[in-house]
N, C-alpha and C positions, 0 to 999 in steps of 0.2 A: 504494500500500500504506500509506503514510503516515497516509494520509486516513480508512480503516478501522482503522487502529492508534489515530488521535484520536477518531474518534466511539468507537470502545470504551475508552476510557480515561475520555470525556467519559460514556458511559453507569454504569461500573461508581463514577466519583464523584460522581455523581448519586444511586446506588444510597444509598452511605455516605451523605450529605448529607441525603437524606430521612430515613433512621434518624438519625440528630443531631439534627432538627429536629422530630420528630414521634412518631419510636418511641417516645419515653418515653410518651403520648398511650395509646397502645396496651397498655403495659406495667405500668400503673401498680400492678397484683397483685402483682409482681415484690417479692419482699421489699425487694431490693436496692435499690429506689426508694421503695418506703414508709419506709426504716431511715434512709436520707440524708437525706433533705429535698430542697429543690431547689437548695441546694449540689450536692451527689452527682449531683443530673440533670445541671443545666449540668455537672459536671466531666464525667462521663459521655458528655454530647454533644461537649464540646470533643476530649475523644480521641477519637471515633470522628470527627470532622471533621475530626481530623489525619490519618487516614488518607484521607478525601475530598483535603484538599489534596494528600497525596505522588500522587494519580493526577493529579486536574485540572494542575498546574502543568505537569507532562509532559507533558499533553495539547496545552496550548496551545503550551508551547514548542516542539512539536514540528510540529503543524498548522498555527503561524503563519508568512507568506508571507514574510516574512524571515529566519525560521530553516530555508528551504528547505522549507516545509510548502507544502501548497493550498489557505489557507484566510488569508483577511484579517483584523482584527481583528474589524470588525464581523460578519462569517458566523461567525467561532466565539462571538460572544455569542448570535448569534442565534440559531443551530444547539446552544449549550449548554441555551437557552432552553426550546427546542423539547422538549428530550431532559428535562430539568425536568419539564415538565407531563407527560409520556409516562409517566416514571419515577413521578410524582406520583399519577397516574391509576390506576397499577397497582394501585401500593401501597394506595391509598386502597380501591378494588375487592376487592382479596386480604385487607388488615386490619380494615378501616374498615365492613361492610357495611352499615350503619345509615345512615354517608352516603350521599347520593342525588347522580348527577353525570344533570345534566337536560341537552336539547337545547341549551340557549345556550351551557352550556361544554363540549358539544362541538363548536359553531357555533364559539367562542374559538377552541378547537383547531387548528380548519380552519383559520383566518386566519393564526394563527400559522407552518403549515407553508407557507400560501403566502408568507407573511414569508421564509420561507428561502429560497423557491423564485426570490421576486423580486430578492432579496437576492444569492442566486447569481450569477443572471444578467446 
């Protein structure tokens, strides 16, 4: 159960992370980012990536194999990773549709998930 409680913690601060890193990208009509400048964006993003960190921290504390989780350091980098481009991808799809994600980076993709896969085992 552990193991499902860290990938969903690792998902939903993944979620947060990409908005801090990119929403603004997206948003820029937003009075609230025209009025600030990019002081107000970075501050903007720094908070909403405080809320990324209060998930990620728990995630790992909790999944790592020494704090009785099932997962090693390295598989949760790499299964954070994973979860990354997943999250990445969506977002990019749903907000972004002007960007194009071609064959090689979802060829990337693949590799990556065999990254965890090989990585697991």
């Amino acid at each position: 159960m552990k193991s499902y409680l860290t990938i969903a913690l690792l998902v939903l601060s993944n979620i947060f992370m990409t908005f801090a890193w990119y929403g603004h990208l997206k948003f820029q009509h937003v009075r609230f980012f025209q009025k600030t400048g990019l002081l107000g964006v970075i501050l903007a993003s720094w908070l909403i990536a405080f809320l990324e960190y209060c998930l990620m921290v728990p995630a790992n504390r909790m999944g790592y194999k020494e704090n009785g989780g099932a997962f090693s350091l390295v598989q949760l980098k790499v299964i954070q990773e994973v979860i990354t481009l997943l999250v990445f991808t969506v977002f990019t799809l749903v907000l972004f549709k002007n960007e194009a994600i071609k064959w090689n980076h979802y060829l990337g993709f693949v590799l990556l998930v065999l990254a965890v896969y090989f990585i697991r085992k």
